[in-house]
C-alpha positions as CSV (number, residue, x, y, z in Angstrom):
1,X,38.6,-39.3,-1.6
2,X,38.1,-42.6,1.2
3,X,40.6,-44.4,-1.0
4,X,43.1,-41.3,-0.9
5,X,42.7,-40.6,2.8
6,X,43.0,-44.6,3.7
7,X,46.2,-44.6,1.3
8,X,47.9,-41.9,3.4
9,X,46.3,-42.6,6.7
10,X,47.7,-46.2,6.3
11,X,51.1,-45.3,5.0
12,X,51.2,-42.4,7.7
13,X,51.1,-45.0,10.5
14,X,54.6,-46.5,8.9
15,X,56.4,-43.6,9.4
16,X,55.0,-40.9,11.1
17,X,55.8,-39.8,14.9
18,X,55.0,-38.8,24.4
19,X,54.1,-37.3,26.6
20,X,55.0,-36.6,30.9
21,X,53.8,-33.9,32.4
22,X,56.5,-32.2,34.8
23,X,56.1,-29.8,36.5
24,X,59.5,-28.0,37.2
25,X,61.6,-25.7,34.4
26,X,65.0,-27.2,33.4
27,X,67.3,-24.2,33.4
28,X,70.1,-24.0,30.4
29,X,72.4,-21.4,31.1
30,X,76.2,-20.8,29.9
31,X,77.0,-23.7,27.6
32,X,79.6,-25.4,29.4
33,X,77.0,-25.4,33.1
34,X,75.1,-27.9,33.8
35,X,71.4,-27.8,34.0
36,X,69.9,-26.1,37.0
37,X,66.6,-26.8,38.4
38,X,64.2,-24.8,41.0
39,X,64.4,-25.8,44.6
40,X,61.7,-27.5,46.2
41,X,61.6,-31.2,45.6
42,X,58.3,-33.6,45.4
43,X,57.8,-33.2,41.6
44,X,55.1,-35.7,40.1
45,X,55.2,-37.3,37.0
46,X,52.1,-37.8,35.5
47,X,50.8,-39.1,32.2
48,X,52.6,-42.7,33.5
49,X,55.9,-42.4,34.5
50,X,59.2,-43.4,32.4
51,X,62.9,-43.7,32.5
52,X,64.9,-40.5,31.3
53,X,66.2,-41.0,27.7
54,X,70.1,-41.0,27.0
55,X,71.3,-37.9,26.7
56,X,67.8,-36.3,27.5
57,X,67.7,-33.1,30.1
58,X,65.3,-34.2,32.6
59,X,63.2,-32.8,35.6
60,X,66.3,-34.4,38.3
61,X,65.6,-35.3,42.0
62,X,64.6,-31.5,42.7
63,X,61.8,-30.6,40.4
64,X,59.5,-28.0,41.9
65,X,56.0,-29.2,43.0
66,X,53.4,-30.5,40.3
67,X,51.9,-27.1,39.4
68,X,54.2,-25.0,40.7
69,X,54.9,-22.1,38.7
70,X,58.7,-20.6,38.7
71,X,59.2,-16.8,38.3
72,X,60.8,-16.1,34.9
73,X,63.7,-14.1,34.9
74,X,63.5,-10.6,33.1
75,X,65.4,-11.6,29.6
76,X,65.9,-14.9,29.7
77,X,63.9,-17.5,27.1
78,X,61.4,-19.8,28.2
79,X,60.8,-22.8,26.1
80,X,57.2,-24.5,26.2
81,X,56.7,-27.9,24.8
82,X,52.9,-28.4,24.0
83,X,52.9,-31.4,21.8
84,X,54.1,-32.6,18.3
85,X,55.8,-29.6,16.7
86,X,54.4,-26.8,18.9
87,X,56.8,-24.4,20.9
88,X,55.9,-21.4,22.8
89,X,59.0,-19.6,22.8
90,X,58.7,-16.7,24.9
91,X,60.6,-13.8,26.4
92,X,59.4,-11.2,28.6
93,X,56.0,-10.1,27.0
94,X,56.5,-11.5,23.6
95,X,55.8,-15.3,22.9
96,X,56.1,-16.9,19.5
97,X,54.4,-20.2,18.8
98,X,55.3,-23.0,16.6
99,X,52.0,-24.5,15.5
100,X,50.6,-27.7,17.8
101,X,48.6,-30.3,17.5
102,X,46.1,-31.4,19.8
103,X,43.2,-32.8,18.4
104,X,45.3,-36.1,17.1
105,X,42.7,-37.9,15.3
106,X,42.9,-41.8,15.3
107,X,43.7,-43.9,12.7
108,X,39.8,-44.9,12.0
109,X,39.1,-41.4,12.0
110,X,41.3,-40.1,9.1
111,X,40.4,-43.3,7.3
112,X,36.8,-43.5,7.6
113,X,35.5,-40.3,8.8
114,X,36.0,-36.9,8.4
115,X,38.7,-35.4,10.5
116,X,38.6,-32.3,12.1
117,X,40.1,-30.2,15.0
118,X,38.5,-31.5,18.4
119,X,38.1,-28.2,20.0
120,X,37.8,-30.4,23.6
121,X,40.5,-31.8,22.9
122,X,42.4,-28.6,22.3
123,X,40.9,-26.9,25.8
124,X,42.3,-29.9,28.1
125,X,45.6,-29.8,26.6
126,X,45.7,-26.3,27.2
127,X,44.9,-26.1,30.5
128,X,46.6,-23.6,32.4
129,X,48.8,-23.1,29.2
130,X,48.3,-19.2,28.6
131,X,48.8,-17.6,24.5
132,X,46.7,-14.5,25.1
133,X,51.0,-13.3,24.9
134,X,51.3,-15.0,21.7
135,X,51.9,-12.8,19.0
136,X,53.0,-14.8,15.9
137,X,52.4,-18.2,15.0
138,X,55.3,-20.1,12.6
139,X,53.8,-22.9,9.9
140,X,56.2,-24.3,8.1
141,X,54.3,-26.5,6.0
142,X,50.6,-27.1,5.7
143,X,50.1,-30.9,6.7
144,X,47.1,-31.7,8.8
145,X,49.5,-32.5,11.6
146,X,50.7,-28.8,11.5
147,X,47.7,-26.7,10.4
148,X,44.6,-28.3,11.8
149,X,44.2,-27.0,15.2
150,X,45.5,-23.4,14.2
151,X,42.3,-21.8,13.7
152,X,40.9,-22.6,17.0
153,X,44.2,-22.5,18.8
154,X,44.5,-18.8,17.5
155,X,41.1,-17.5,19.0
156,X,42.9,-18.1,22.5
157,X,45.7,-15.8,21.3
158,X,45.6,-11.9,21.2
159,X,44.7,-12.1,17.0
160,X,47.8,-13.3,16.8
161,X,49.4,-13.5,12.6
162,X,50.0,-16.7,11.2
163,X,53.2,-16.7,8.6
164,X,53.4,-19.4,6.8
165,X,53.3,-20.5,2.6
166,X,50.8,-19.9,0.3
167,X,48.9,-23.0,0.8
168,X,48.6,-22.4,4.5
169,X,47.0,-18.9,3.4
170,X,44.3,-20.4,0.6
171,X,43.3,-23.4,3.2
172,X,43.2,-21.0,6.2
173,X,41.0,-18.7,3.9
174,X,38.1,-21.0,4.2
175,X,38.4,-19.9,7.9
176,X,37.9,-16.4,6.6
177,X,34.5,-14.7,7.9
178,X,33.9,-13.7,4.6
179,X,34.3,-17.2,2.9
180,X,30.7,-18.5,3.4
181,X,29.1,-15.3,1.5
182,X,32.3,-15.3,-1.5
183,X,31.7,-18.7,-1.9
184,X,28.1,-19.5,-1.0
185,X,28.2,-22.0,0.8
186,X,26.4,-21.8,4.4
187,X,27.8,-20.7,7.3
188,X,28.9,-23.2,10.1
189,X,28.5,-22.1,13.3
190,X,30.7,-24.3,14.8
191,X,33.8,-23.1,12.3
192,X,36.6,-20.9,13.9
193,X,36.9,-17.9,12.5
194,X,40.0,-16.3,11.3
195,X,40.3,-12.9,9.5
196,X,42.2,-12.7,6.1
197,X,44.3,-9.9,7.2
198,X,46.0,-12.1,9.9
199,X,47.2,-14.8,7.1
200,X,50.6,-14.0,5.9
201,X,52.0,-16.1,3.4
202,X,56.0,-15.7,3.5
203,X,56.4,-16.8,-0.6
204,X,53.8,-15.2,-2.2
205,X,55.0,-14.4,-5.7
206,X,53.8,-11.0,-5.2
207,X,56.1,-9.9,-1.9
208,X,58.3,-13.2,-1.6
209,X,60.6,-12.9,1.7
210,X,61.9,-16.3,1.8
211,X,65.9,-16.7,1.9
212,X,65.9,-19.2,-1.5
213,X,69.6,-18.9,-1.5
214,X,70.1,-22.6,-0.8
215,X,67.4,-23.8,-3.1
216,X,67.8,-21.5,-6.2
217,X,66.3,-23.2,-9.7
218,X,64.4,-25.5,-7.2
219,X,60.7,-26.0,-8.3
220,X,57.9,-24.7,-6.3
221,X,54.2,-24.5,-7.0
222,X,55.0,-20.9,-7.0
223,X,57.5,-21.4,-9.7
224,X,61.2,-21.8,-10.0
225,X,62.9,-20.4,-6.2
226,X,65.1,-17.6,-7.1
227,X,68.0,-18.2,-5.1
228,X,67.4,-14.6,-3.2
229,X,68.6,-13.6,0.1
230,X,65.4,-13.3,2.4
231,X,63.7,-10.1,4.5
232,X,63.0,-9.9,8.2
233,X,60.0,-9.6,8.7
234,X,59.1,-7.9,12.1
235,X,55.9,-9.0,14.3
236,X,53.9,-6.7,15.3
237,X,53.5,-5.3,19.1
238,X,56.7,-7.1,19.9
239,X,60.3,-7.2,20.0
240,X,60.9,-10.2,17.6
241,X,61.8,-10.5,14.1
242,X,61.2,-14.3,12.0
243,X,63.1,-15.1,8.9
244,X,61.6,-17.9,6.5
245,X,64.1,-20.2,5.0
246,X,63.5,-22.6,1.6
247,X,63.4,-26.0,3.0
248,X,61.6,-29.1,2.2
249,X,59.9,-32.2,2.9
250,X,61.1,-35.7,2.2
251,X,59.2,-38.5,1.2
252,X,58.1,-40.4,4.2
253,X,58.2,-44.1,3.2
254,X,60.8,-45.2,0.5
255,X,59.5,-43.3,-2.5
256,X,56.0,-42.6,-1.2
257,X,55.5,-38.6,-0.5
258,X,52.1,-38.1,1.2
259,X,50.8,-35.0,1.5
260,X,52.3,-33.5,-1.6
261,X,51.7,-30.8,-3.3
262,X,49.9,-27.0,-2.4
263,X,46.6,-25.4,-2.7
264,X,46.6,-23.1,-4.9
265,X,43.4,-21.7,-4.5
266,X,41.3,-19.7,-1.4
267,X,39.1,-22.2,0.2
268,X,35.3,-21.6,0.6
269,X,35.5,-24.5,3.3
270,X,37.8,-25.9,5.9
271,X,39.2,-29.1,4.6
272,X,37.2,-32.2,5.0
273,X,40.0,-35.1,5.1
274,X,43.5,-35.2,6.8
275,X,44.6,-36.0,2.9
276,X,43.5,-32.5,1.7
277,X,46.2,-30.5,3.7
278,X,48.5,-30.0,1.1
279,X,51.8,-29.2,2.4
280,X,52.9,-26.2,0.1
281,X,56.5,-25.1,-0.4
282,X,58.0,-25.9,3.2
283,X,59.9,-23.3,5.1
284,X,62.3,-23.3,7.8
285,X,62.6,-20.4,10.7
286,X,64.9,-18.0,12.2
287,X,63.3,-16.6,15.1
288,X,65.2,-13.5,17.0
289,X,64.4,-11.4,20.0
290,X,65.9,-8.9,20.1
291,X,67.2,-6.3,22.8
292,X,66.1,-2.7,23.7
293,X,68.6,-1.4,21.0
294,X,67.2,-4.2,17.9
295,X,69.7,-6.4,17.9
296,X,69.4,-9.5,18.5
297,X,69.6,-11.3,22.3
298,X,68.0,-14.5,21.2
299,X,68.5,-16.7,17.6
300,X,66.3,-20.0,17.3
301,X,66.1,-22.1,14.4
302,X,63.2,-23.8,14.0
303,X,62.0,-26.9,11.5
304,X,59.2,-28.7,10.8
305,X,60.7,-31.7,8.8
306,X,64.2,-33.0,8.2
307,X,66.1,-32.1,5.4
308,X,69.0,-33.0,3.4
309,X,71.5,-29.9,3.3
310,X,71.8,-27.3,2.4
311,X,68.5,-27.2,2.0
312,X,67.2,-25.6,4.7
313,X,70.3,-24.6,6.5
314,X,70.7,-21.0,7.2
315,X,72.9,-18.9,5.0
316,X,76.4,-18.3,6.5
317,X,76.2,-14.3,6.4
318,X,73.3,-15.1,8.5
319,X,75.1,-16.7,11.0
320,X,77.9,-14.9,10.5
321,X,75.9,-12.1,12.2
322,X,74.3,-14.1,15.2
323,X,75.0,-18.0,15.7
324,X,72.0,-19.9,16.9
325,X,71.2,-20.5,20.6
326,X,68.4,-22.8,20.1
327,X,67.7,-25.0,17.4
328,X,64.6,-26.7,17.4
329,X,63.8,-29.9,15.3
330,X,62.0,-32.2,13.8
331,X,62.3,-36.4,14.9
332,X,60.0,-38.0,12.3
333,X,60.8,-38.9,9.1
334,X,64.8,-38.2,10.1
335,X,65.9,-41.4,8.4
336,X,64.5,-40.8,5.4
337,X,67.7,-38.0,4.4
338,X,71.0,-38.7,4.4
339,X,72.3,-37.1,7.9
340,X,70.0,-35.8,10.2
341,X,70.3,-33.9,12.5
342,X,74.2,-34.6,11.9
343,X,74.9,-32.6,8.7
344,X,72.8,-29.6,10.3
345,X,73.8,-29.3,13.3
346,X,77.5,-29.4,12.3
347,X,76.6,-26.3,10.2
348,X,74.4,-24.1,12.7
349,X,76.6,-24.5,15.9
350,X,73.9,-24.0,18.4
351,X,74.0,-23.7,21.9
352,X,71.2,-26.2,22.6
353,X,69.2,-28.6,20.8
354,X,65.7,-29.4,21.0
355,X,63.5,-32.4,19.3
356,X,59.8,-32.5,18.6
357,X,57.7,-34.3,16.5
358,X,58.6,-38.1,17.5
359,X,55.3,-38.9,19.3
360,X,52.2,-41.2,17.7
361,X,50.1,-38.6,16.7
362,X,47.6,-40.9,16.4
363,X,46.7,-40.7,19.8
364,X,45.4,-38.7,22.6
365,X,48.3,-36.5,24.1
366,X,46.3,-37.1,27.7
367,X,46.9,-41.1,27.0
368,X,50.3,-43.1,27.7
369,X,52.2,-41.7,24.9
370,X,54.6,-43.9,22.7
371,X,57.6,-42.9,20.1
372,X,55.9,-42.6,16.1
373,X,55.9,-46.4,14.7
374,X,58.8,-47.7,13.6
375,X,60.9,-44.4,14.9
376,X,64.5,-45.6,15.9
377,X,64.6,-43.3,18.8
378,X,67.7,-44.5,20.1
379,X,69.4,-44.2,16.7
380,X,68.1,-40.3,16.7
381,X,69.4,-39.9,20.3
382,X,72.5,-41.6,19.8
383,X,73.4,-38.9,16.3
384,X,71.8,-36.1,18.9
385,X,75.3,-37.2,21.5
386,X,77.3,-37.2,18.5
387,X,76.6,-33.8,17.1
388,X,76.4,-32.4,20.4
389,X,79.2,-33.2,23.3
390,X,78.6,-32.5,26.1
391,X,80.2,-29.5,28.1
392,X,80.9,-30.5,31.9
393,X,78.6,-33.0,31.9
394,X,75.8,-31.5,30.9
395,X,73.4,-32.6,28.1
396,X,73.2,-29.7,25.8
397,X,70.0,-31.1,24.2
398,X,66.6,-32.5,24.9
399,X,63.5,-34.6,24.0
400,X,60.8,-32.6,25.8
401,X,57.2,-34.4,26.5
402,X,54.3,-32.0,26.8
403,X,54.3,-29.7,29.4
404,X,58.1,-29.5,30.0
405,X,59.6,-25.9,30.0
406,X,63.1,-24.9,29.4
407,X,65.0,-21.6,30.0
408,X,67.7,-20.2,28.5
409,X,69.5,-17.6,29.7
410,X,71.2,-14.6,27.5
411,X,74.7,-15.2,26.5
């Protein structure tokens, strides 16, 4: 097991991917407009200060005040950044969450310790970040970096469900109240409980709701993907529906895929080593709020690792319906498929564009924060202008830091 976990943890630092704190709320509104920001000048910067990226929507000469909070406006979408690949996308009462990560255990620690969620960790981060709102959180594959914190993230939510694969279901099941007794094993006190019934995995074989029509014949631990179209699935107490999408993960350095693989069995435990998260069968996201009447006011796409199309890409009756007005997407490992985020982007049309996941993970979000090793940020960017031109003058995407908050406003 050390000679696993020091493999990946080694090879992780090769490829894997900062963070300002502002305080004001970047406002997107009709495509062509430029970005609007609350009145009120004197924003800090904290978390040491740096220059605005090209192409990147930042907080301008009249952010509000450190800590001041702006009214949201009745409809529109709010945009959260908290860190890695975690979104809070909410609207009105309802708030979706993309799954964080806070804890960011060092290199040492995933090499010569056991790694864990740092629940301290978690709190600080999430100071005055409120989720008793949040009513679903998205996994889209099972990786430490994506399904660590989860279980103690989601006791500051109102019990919200967790959708994700089937290896996000067996490893959260060792999270299960019940798992200690099923499995005998003792009970930890300091283990974050998390019922069974709020574990829904998208591709069970049993009830499988993913849209596999870009990815029929491909091989799953489930089995061969069937190439069907795929179910909304509603959350509960809320006016949003999510759609899972096949996708996939690419190998993050030359032919080296870390992380491979799915749990195919209910834990009794949580995992002991960053190398026992097993990423499953990988899904993409269509997230929609939707209006008084059900249809649909809001679209966001949302992925957890890059792909090379069509894998991943959301079927055209789909969009045919409702184009995207947000897409949200993954930085790291983007230079390890052919044309990313070219090739997708081209194909969904959005509105806006947002990119996560290109921070070093490896270290404190409450630290100066630096791009993933080795991540040609600049090249990202530069395909980011390409794929997105800009209106009148306004950047129509963004590389939030922690703490930064968008709003989009309904069409």
């Amino acid at each position: 097991m050390i000679a696993r976990t020091m493999t990946w943890a080694i090879a992780a630092l090769l490829f894997c991917g900062g963070c300002t704190n502002f305080g004001g709320a970047p406002l997107w509104g009709d495509e062509d407009a430029a970005p609007r920001f609350p009145t009120g000048g004197g924003g800090k910067v904290g978390r040491g200060d740096r220059e605005q990226g090209p192409g990147e929507i930042g907080p301008g000469d009249s952010v509000s005040p450190a800590g001041d909070s702006t009214p949201v406006v009745p409809g529109n979408l709010t945009v959260e950044f908290l860190g890695v690949q975690g979104f809070v996308l909410r609207r009105g009462a309802d708030a979706i969450l993309t799954a964080p990560l806070f804890s960011n255990p060092s290199l040492d620690q995933i090499i010569f310790g056991e790694s864990g969620a740092d629940p301290a960790r978690i709190d600080r981060a999430l100071t005055g970040v409120d989720l008793s709102d949040v009513r679903a959180i998205l996994v889209g594959h099972a990786h430490y970096d994506h399904l660590m914190d989860v279980p103690y993230i989601w006791s500051r939510t109102a019990q919200a469900y967790i959708y994700g694969n089937m290896s996000m279901r067996n490893i959260l099941s060792g999270f299960a109240p019940d798992a200690p007794a099923l499995c005998d094993v003792p009970v930890d006190p300091l283990v974050p409980v998390v019922p069974r019934d709020r574990l829904i995995a998208l591709n069970d074989p049993r009830e499988d709701r993913v849209d596999s029509r870009n990815c029929a014949g491909a091989s799953t631990c489930e089995g061969g993907l069937p190439g069907d179209a795929g179910v909304w699935v509603h959350v509960p107490n809320s006016r949003a529906r999510i759609m899972a999408l096949c996708s996939a993960h690419p190998a993050q350095f030359l032919w080296v895929h870390f992380g491979e693989g799915c749990v195919e069995e209910e834990m009794c435990q949580p995992p002991t080593g960053a190398a026992d998260w097993l990423e499953g069968t990988t899904l993409a996201y269509i997230v929609d709020f939707l209006d008084a009447a059900g249809a649909p006011e809001f679209r966001i796409y949302y992925q957890d690792a890059p792909t090379d199309g069509p894998v991943g890409h959301v079927p055209e009756d789909i969009l045919a319906q409702r184009s995207i007005d947000l897409a949200i997407l993954c930085t790291g490992t983007y230079d390890r498929v052919a044309d990313h985020p070219g090739e997708l982007l081209a194909h969904l049309q959005p509105r806006f564009v947002l990119a996560g996941h290109w921070e070093d993970f490896f270290r404190p979000q409450d630290e100066p924060l630096r791009p993933i090793p080795f991540l040609d940020l600049d090249e990202f960017e530069q395909r980011l202008t390409d794929a997105m031109p800009q209106g009148s003058g306004a950047p129509r995407w963004a590389r939030p830091e922690p703490g930064m908050t968008y709003t989009l406003e309904a069409r």
